[in-house]
C-alpha positions in Angstrom: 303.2 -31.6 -67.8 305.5 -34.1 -67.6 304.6 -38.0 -68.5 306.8 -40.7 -67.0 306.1 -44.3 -67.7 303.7 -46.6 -65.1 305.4 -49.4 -63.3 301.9 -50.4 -62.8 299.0 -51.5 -65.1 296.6 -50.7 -62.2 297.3 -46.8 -62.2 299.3 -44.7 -65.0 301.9 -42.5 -63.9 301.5 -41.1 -61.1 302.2 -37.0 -62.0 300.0 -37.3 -65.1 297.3 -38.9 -63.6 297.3 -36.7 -60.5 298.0 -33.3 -62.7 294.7 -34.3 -64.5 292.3 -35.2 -62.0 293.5 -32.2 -60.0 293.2 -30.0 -62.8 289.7 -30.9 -63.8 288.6 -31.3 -60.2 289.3 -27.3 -60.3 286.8 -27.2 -62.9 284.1 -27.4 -60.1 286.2 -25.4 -57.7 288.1 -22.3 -58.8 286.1 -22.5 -62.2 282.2 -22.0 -60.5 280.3 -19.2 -59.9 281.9 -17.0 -57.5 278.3 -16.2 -55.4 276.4 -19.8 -55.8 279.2 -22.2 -55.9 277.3 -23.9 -58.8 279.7 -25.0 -61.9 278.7 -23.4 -65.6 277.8 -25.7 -67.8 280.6 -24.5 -70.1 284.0 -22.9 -69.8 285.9 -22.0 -72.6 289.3 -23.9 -72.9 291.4 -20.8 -70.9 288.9 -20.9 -68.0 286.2 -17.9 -68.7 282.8 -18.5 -68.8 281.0 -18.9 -72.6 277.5 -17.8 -71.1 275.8 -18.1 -67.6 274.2 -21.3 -67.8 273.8 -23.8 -64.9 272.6 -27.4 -65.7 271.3 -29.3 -62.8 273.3 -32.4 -63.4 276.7 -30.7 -63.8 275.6 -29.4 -60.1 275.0 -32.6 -59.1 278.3 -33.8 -60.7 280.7 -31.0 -59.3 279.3 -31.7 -55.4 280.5 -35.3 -56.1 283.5 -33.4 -57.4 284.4 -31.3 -54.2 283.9 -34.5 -52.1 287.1 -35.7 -54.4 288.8 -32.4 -53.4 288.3 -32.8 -49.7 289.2 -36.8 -49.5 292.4 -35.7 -51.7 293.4 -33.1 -49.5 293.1 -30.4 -52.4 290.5 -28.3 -50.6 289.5 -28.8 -46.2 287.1 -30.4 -45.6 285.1 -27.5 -44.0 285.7 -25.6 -47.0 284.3 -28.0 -48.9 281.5 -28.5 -46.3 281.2 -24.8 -47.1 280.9 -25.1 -50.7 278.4 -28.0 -50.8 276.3 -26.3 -48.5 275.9 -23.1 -50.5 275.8 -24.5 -53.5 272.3 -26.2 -51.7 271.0 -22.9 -50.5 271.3 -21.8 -54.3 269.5 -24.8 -56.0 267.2 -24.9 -52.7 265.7 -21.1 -54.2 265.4 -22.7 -57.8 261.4 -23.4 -58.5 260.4 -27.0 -58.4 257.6 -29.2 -59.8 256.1 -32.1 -58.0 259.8 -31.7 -56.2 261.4 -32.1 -59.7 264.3 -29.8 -60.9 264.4 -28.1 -64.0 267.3 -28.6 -66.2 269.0 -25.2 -66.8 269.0 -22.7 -64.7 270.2 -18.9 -64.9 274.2 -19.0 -63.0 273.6 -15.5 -60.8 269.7 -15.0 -60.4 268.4 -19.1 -60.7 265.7 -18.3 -62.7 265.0 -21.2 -64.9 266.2 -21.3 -68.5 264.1 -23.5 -71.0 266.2 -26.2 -72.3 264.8 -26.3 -75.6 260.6 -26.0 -77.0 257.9 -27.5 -74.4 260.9 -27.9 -71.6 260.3 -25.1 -69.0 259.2 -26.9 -66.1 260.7 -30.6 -64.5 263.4 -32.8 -66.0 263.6 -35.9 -63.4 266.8 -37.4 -65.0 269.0 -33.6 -64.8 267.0 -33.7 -61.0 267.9 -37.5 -60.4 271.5 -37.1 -61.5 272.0 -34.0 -59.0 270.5 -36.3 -56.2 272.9 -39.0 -56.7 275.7 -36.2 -56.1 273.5 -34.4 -53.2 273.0 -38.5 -51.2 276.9 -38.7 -51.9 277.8 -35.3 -49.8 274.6 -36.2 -47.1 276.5 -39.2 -46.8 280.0 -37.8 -46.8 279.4 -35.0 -44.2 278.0 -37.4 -41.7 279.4 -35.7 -38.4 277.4 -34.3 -35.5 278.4 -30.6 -35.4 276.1 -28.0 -36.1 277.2 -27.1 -39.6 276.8 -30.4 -41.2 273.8 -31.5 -39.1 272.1 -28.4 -40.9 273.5 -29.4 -44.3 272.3 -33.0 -44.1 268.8 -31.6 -42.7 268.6 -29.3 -46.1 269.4 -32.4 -47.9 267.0 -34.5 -47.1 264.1 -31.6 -48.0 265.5 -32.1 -51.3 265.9 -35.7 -51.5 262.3 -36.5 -49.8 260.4 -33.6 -51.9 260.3 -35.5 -55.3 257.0 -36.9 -56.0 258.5 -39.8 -58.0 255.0 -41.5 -58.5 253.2 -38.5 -59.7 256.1 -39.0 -62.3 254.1 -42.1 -63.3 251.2 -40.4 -64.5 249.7 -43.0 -61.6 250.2 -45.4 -63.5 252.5 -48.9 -63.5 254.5 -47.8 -66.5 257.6 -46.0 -66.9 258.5 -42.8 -65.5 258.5 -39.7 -67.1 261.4 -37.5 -68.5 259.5 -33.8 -68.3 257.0 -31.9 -66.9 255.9 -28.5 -67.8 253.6 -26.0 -66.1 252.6 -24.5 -69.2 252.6 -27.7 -71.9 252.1 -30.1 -69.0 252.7 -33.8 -70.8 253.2 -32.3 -74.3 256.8 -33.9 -74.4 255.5 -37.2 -73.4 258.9 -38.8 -73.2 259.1 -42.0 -70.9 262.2 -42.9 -69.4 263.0 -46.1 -71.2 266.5 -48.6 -70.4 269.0 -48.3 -71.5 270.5 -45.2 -71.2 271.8 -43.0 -68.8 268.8 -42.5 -66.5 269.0 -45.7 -64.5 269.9 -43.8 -61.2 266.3 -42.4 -61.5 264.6 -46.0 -61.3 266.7 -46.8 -58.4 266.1 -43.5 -56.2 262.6 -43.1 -57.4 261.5 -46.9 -55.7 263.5 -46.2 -53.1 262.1 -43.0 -51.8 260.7 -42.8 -48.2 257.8 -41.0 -50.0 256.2 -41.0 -53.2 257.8 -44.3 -54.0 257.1 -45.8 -57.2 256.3 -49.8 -57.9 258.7 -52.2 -58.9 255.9 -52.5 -62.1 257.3 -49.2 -63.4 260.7 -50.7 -63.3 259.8 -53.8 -65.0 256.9 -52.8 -67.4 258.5 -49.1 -68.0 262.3 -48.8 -67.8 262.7 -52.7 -68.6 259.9 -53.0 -71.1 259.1 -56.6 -70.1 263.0 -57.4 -71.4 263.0 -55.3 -74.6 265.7 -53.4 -73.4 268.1 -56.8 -73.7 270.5 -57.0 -76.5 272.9 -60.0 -76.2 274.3 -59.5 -79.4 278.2 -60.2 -80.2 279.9 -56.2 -81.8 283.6 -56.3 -82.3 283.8 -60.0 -80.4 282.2 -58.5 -77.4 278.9 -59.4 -76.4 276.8 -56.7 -75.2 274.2 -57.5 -72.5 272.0 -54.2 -72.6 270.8 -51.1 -74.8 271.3 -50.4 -78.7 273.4 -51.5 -81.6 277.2 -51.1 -80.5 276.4 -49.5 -77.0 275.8 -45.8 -78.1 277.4 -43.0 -76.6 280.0 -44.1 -73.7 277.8 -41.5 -71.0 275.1 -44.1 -71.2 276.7 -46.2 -69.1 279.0 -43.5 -66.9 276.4 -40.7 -65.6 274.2 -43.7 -63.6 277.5 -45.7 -62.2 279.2 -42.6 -60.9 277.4 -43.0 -57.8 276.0 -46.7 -58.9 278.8 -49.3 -57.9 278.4 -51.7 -61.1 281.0 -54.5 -59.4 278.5 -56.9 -58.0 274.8 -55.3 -59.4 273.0 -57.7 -60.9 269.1 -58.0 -61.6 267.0 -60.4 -63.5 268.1 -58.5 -66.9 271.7 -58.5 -66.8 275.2 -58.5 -64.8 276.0 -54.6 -64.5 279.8 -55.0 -64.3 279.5 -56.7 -67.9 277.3 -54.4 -68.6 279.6 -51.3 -68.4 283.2 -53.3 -69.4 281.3 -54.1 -72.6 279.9 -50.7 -73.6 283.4 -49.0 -73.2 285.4 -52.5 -74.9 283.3 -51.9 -77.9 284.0 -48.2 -77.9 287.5 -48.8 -77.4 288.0 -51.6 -80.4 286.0 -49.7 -82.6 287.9 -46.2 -82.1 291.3 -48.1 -82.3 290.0 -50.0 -85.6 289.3 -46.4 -86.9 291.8 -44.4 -86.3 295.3 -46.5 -85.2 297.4 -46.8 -82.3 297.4 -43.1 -81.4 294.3 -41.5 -82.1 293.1 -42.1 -78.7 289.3 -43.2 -77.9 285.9 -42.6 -76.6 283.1 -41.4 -78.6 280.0 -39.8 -76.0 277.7 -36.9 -76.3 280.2 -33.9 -76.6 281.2 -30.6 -78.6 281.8 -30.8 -82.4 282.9 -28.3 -85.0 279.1 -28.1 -85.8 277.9 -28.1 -82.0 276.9 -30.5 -79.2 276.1 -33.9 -80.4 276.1 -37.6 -79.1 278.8 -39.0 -81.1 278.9 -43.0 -81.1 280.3 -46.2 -83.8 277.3 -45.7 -85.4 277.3 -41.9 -84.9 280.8 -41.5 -86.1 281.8 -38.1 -87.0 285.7 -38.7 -86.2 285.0 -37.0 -82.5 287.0 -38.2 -79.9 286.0 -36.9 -76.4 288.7 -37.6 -73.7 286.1 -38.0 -71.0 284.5 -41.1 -72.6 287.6 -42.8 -72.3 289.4 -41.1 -68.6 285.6 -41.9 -67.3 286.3 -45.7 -67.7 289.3 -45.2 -65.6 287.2 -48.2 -63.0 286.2 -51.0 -66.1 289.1 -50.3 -68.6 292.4 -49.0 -66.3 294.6 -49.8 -69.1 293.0 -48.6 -71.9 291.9 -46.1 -70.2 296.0 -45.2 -69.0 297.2 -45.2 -73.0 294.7 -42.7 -73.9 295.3 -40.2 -71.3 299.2 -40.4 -71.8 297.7 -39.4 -75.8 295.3 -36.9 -75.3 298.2 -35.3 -72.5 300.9 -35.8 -75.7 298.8 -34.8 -78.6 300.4 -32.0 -80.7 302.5 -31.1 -78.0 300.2 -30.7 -75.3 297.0 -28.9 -77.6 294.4 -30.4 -75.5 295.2 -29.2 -72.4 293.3 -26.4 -71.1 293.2 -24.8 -68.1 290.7 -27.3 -66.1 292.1 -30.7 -67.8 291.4 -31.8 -71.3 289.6 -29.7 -73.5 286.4 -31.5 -74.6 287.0 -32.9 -77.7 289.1 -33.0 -80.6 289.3 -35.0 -84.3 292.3 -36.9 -84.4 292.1 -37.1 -88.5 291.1 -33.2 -88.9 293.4 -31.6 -86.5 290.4 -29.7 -85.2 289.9 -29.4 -81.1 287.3 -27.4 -78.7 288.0 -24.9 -77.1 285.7 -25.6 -74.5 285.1 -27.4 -71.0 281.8 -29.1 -70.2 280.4 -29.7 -66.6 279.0 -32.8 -67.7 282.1 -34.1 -69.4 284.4 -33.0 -66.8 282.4 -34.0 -63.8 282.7 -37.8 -64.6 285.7 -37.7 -65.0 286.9 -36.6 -61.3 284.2 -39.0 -60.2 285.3 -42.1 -61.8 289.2 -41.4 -61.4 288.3 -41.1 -57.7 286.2 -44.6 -57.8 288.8 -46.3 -59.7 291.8 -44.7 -57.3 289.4 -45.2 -53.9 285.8 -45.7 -54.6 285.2 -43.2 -52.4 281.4 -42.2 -54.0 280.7 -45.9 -54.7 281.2 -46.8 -50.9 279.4 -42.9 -50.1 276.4 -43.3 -52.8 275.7 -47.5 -52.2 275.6 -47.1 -48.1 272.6 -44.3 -48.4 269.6 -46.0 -47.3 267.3 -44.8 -50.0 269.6 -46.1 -52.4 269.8 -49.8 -50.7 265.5 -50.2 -50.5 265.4 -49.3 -54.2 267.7 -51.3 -55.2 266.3 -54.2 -53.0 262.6 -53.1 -53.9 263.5 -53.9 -57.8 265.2 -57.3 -57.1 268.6 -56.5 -57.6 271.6 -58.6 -56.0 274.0 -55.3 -54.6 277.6 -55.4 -53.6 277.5 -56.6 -50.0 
């Protein structure tokens, strides 16, 4: 792979920045299960699958991915209309609970794996974060002939099927993460800001049926203003969330589809929001480890397994998607540690679909693996910062504009 310098801060060169968005856009294309379409939720580094796992997210993040493909002219657009829409029929088999998805499901029969002890049954974040990239290929595949007529149609059965309120426990508190047909409650984890899981506030008030109040919102995600920080890490003053921001995906997963640039609500400016979290990230990588150790700390593969690496989670992990997913609120920061991961010890983190997942800068260590969830914000926020394509795609649906507007937000116009 060949680097040449930028003769623009706005973009990095343009081969290497191409050569990786193409590459891990293939992740989600040549890399997915040949009968379902739906991408494992690991590859290993050369491409093969490490088990048969699908997680409902990653699904959600490689339909947003084959949009990329289409509007780059790296796929047809009715082969990705193709794709899309049988990767639908396969999720459209999976069981569902009060509409809710589960979070893992099996890659060739979609039986449903349990993630972990008591969590069999719905996860409403893994199901939210595969609607926001469902509402982005409804709204992509908006022509009248027959095929995508029918795919929008399957769509919406989806999309209008989640009981979001029941989610409530009918009450006007916060949502809840998981339900289990066995254990029922016995997780009893509320969806609480700030983290990731703000696209399921937005869809859940803004849903034709089931919606919830704007009291869940306020009294459950919000917690009456707990969630506000406002403290100064590094020089930067964070607006939202816990000490030093936490793991960069916290404020990626929600804003793939979620235009920050303009989203403001009574608790904070979201364009500050999401510049700050990766700034901190960014200072406090570079105050670690130098010039050229690159930067991004996120939830990710380590040497002892997956864990949510952060500054005050520090094992020396860098994971190249925290940093190429903040392509649209750091571009230059954002260029420099691309042109390192793409350099480092002659080319070791390139795999076969983009940059492997991680690496330690200090140890020499690097995975040998690929994660949908890693690699699937990566295409999408490349794309938003090169087009905004699945901004403009995700912010025009209607669903997303009432609950937006339901929970008082100011949206870009």
């Amino acid at each position: 792979m060949r680097i040449e310098t930028s003769e623009t801060s706005a973009f990095p060169s343009v081969n290497l920045f191409d050569d990786i968005h193409r590459s891990t856009f293939d992740y989600f294309w040549s890399g997915a299960h040949p009968d379902t379409g739906l991408p494992f939720d690991r590859l290993s580094a050369e491409g093969k699958p490490i088990n048969d796992i699908v997680s409902v997210s990653g699904a959600g993040f490689g339909l947003m991915a084959i949009l990329v493909g289409a509007e780059q002219g790296w796929i047809g657009r009715g082969q990705a209309l193709e794709r899309v829409s049988r990767m639908l029929q396969s999720l459209s088999s999976v069981e569902r609970f009060h509409g809710a998805l589960p979070h893992f499901v099996h890659a060739q029969t979609l039986t449903i794996l349990p993630f972990g002890r008591r969590d069999d049954g719905a996860d409403l974040v893994e199901t939210s974060l595969f609607l926001q990239g469902l509402i982005c290929a409804r709204e992509y595949f908006a022509g009248q002939t027959p095929d995508e007529t029918a795919f929008r149609a399957s769509a919406d059965q989806i999309i209008q099927g989640i009981e979001w309120s029941w989610f409530t426990r009918k009450k006007d508190g916060p949502l809840y993460w998981h339900w289990s047909p066995k254990y029922h409650w016995a997780r009893n984890v509320p969806i609480t800001g700030w983290n990731e899981a703000l696209i399921a506030y937005v869809l859940a008030a803004g849903a034709e049926h089931h919606a919830i109040k704007p009291e869940s919102y306020h009294a459950g995600w919000a917690r009456h203003g707990e969630m506000v920080n406002g403290t100064t890490y590094l020089g930067t003053v964070l607006p939202l969330g816990e000490p030093f921001g936490g793991p960069l995906f916290l404020s990626q997963y929600s804003f793939c589809g979620l235009n920050p640039f303009g989203l403001r609500d009574r608790y904070c400016d979201y364009a500050e929001q999401v510049t700050a979290h990766a700034r901190i990230n960014h200072d406090y990588c570079k105050a670690q480890l130098g010039a050229h150790g690159g930067w991004g700390m996120t939830a990710c593969d380590g040497p002892k397994g997956y864990r949510a690496f952060s500054p005050t989670v520090d094992g020396g992990i860098i994971a190249p998607t925290a940093a190429l997913s903040s392509f649209a609120f750091l571009p230059d920061e954002a260029e420099e540690a691309l042109e390192i991961f793409a350099s480092h010890q002659n080319g070791k983190l390139l795999g076969r679909y983009g940059l492997v997942d991680s690496f330690s800068p200090a140890a020499g260590w690097a995975a040998k693996t690929h994660l949908a969830t890693n690699q699937g914000p990566i295409v999408a926020m490349m794309e938003n910062h090169r087009s905004g394509l699945l901004w403009r795609l995700f912010m025009n649906a209607p669903e997303v504009q009432r609950g937006l507007d339901r929970l008082g937000f100011e949206r870009p116009k």
